[in-house]
C-alpha positions in Angstrom: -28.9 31.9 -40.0 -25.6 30.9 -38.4 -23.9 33.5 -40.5 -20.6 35.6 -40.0 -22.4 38.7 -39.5 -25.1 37.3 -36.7 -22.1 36.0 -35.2 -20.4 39.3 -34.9 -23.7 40.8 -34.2 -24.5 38.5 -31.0 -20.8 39.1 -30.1 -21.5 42.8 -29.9 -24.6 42.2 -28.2 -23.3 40.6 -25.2 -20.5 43.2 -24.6 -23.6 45.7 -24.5 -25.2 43.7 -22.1 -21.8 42.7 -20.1 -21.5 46.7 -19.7 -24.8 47.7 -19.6 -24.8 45.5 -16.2 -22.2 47.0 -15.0 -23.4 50.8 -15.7 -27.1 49.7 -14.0 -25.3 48.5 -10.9 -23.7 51.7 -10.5 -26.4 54.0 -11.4 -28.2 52.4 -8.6 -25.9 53.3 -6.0 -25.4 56.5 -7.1 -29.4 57.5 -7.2 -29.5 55.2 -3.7 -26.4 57.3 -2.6 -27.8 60.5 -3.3 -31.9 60.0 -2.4 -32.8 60.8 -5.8 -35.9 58.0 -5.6 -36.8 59.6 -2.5 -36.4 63.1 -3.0 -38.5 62.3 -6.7 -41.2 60.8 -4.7 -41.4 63.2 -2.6 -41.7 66.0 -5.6 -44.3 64.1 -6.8 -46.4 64.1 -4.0 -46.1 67.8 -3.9 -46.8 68.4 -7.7 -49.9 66.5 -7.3 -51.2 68.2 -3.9 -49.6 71.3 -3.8 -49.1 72.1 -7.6 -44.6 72.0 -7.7 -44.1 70.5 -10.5 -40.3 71.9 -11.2 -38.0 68.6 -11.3 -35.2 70.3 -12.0 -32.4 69.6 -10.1 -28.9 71.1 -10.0 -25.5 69.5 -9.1 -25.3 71.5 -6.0 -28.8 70.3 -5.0 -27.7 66.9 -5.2 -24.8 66.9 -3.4 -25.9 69.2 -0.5 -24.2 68.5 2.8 -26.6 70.7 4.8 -29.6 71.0 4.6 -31.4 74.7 3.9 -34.6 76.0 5.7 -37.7 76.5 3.9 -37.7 79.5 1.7 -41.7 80.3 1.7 -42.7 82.5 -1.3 -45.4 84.6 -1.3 -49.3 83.2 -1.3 -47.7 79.6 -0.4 -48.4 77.8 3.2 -45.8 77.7 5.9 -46.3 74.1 5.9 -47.4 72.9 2.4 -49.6 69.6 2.0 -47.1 67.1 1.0 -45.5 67.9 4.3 -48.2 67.4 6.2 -49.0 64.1 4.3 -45.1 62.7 4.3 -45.5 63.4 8.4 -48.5 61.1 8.6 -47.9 58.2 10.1 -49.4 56.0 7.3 -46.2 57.6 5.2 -43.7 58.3 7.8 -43.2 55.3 9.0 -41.8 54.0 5.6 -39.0 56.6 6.0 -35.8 55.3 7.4 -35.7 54.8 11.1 -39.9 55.8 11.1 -39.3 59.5 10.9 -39.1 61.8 7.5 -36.7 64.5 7.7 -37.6 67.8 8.7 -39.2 70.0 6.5 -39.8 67.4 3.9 -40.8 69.0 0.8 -40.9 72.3 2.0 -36.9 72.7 1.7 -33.3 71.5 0.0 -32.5 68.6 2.3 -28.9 67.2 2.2 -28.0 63.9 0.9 -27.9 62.1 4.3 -31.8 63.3 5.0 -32.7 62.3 1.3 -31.2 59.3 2.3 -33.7 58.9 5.2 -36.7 59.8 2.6 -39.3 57.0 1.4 -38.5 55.6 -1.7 -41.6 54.2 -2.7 -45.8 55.1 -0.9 -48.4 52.8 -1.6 -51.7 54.1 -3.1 -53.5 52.8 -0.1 -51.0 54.8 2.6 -51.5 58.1 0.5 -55.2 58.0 0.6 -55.3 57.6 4.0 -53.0 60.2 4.6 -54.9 62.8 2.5 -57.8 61.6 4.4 -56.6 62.2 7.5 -54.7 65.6 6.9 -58.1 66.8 5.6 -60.2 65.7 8.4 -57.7 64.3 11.2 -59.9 62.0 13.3 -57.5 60.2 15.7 -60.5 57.5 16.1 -60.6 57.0 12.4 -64.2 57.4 12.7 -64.1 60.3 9.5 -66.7 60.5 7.6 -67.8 61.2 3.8 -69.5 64.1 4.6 -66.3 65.4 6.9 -64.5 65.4 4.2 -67.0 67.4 1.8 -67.3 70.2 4.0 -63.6 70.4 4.6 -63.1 70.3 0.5 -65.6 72.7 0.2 -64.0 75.0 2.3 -60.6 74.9 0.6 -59.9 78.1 -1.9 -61.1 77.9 -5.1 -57.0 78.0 -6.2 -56.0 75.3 -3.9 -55.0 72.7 -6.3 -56.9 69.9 -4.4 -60.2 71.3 -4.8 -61.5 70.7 -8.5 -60.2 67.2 -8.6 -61.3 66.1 -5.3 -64.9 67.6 -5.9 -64.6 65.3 -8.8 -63.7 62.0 -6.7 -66.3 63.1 -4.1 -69.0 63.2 -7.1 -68.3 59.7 -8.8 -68.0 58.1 -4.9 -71.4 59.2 -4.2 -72.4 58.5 -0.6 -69.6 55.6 -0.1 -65.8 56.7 1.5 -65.0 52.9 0.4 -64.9 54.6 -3.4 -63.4 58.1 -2.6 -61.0 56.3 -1.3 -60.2 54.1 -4.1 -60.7 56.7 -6.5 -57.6 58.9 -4.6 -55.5 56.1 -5.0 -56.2 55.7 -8.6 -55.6 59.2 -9.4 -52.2 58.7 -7.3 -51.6 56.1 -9.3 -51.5 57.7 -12.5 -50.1 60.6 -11.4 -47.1 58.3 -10.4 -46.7 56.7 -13.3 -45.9 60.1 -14.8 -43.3 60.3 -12.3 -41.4 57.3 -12.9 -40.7 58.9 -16.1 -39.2 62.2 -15.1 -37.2 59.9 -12.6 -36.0 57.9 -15.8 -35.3 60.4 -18.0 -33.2 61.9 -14.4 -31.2 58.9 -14.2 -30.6 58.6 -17.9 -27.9 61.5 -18.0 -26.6 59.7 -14.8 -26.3 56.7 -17.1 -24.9 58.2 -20.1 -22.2 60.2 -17.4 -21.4 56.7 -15.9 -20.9 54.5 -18.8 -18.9 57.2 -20.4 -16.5 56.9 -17.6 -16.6 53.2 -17.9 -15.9 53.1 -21.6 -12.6 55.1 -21.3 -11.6 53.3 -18.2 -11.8 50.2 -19.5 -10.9 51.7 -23.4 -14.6 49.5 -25.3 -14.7 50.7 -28.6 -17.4 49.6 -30.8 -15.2 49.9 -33.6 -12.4 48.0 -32.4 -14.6 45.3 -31.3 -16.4 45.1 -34.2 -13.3 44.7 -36.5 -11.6 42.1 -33.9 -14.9 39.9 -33.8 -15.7 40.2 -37.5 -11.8 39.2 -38.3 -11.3 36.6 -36.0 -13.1 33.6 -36.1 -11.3 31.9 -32.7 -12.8 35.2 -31.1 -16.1 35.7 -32.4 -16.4 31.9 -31.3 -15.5 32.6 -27.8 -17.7 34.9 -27.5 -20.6 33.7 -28.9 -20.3 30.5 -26.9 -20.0 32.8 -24.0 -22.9 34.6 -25.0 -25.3 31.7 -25.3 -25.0 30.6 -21.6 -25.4 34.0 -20.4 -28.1 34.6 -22.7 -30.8 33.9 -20.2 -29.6 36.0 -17.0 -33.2 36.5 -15.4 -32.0 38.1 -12.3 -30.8 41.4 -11.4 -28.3 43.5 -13.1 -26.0 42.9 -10.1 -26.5 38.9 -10.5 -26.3 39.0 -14.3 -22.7 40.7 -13.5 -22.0 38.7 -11.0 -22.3 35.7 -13.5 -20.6 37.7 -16.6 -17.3 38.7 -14.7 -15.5 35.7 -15.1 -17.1 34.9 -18.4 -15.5 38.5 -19.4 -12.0 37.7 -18.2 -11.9 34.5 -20.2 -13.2 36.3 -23.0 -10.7 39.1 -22.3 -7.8 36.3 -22.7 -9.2 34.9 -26.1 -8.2 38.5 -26.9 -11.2 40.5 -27.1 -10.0 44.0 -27.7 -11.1 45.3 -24.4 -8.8 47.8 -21.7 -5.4 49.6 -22.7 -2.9 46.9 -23.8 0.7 48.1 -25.2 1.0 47.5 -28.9 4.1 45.4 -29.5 6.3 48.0 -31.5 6.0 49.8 -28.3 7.3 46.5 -26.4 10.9 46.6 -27.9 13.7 47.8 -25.7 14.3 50.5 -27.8 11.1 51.7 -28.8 10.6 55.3 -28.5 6.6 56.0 -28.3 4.8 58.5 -26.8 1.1 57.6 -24.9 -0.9 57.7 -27.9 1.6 55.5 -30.6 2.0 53.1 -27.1 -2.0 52.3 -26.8 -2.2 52.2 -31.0 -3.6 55.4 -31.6 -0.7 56.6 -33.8 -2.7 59.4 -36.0 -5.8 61.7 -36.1 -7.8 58.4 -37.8 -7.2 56.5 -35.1 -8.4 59.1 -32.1 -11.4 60.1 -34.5 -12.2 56.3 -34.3 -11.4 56.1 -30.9 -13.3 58.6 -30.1 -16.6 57.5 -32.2 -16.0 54.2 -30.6 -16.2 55.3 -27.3 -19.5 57.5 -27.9 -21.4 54.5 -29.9 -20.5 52.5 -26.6 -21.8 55.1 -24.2 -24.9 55.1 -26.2 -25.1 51.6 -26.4 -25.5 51.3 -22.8 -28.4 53.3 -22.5 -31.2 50.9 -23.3 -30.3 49.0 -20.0 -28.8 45.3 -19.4 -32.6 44.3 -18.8 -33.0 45.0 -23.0 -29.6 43.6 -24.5 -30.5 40.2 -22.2 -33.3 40.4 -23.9 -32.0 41.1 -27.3 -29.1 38.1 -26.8 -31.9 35.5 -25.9 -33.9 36.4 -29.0 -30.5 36.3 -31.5 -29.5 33.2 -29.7 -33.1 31.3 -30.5 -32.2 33.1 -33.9 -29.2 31.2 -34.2 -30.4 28.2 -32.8 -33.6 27.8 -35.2 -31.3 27.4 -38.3 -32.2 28.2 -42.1 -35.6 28.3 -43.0 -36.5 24.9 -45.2 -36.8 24.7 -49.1 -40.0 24.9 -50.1 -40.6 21.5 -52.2 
């Protein structure tokens, strides 16, 4: 199946996973820059104990250089549980320097005291933070009937009552299993999370490689015609391809390893970045910005344009999927026509 269009097809491939790389890497900072796996943990805890479950989060929020007092509304605690749970030590200790921030989860921190938020609480650490919110024992001698009277005594619209009554019931007489049960029911809770955070850091994604298609002008279109056209290319690149198929580090290695794989691509003449046209060269050419960069009518910015958007989109999936994709279209390749039958 070593056919022109495969060819062109793996070509495209790699150029989403080249950029797709590069996209991950800086959506990374930026969420690492700003807190946001911090501050989304720490939501989650509080949707789960205290019954928040708005995510939404507005530009000023996340670029806040101060941060705001608590704004208590009426019926909520001064202090709310995930608080009281992110200041236990089991938890606070995985913030940066061993402290959480003041009035975690009870306030709009700034991005320096997101910064200084957990990014990531074990089931087990949770647990024993519930545990010991509920029924603070400093000997860690609590027992399971400690911690039925105190659930018990909650208010019937506490939003740890109903499920905890139903942990309590299934661990019977043994802590051992309440606690296993909280950190299942974290667990899944969690998992829920994760995708809210995703589906977050996919418009910071879409915002990134956007700027990344226009800086560095990668049209879908354009490549698309140059690879299909040119055989010395779509050779290039295809042979470039295939050793970079298997990248099974991170994004920032597979980049790492692409860069100069890119720039010799780049100078077989793959149609990537804002080159001069050659009209445009002469010493008496008289062009204006678009006629210099070959966008000489409406056609030609429309195509542009759906070039760059196609891009943007392509990027989306991730470098972790195109990888994957170019490793399954190079054993394509590689594995030849299927046999006559005889």
């Amino acid at each position: 199946m070593d056919s022109l269009i495969l060819q062109t097809v793996i070509g495209l491939v790699f150029a989403f996973a080249a950029f797709s790389a590069l996209v991950s890497v800086l959506t990374e900072a930026v969420a690492r820059y700003i807190g946001l796996r911090g501050e989304y943990l720490l939501r989650g805890i509080r949707s789960l104990v205290d019954g928040k479950s708005d995510f939404a989060l507005r530009l000023p929020d996340l670029v806040r250089r101060t941060s705001l007092e608590p704004v208590v509304k009426p019926g909520e605690p001064a202090q709310p549980m995930v608080t009281q749970i992110v200041e236990q030590p089991m938890v606070s200790r995985s913030a940066n320097k061993g402290a959480a921030p003041a009035n975690a989860g009870n306030a709009k921190l700034s991005v320096k005291d997101r910064r200084s938020l957990p990014s990531y609480v074990s089931s087990r650490s949770f647990a024993r933070a519930l545990i010991g919110v509920l029924v603070p024992d400093s000997s860690g001698a609590t027992t399971l009937d400690e911690v039925r009277t105190k659930v018990n005594a909650l208010e019937a619209a506490n939003p740890l009552k109903q499920p905890l009554l139903g942990l309590l019931a299934e661990a019977g007489e043994d802590l051992t299993k309440l606690r296993a049960g909280i950190e299942e029911w974290y667990d899944d809770h969690m998992a829920r999370v994760s995708g809210w955070y995703k589906r977050h850091v996919r418009w910071i994604s879409l915002a990134l490689a956007s700027i990344v298609v226009v800086l560095f002008n990668v049209n879908v279109v354009e490549l698309t015609r140059s690879l299909y056209t040119d055989e010395a290319l779509r050779g290039a690149v295809v042979a470039q391809a295939t050793v970079n198929s298997n990248c099974s580090g991170t994004p920032a290695e597979c980049l790492d390893d692409l860069r100069q794989q890119i720039r010799d691509v780049r100078a077989s003449g793959l149609p990537v970045g804002w080159g001069v046209t050659a009209t445009c060269t002469l010493p008496d050419a008289s062009c204006n910005w678009f006629e210099r960069h070959g966008l000489s009518g409406p056609s030609d910015i429309l195509l542009t344009l759906v070039g760059w958007l196609l891009m943007a989109l392509a990027m989306l999936p991730g470098a972790r999927f195109w990888f994957d994709a170019l490793s399954r279209l190079g054993s394509l390749r590689s594995s030849g026509p299927k046999p006559r039958a005889s």
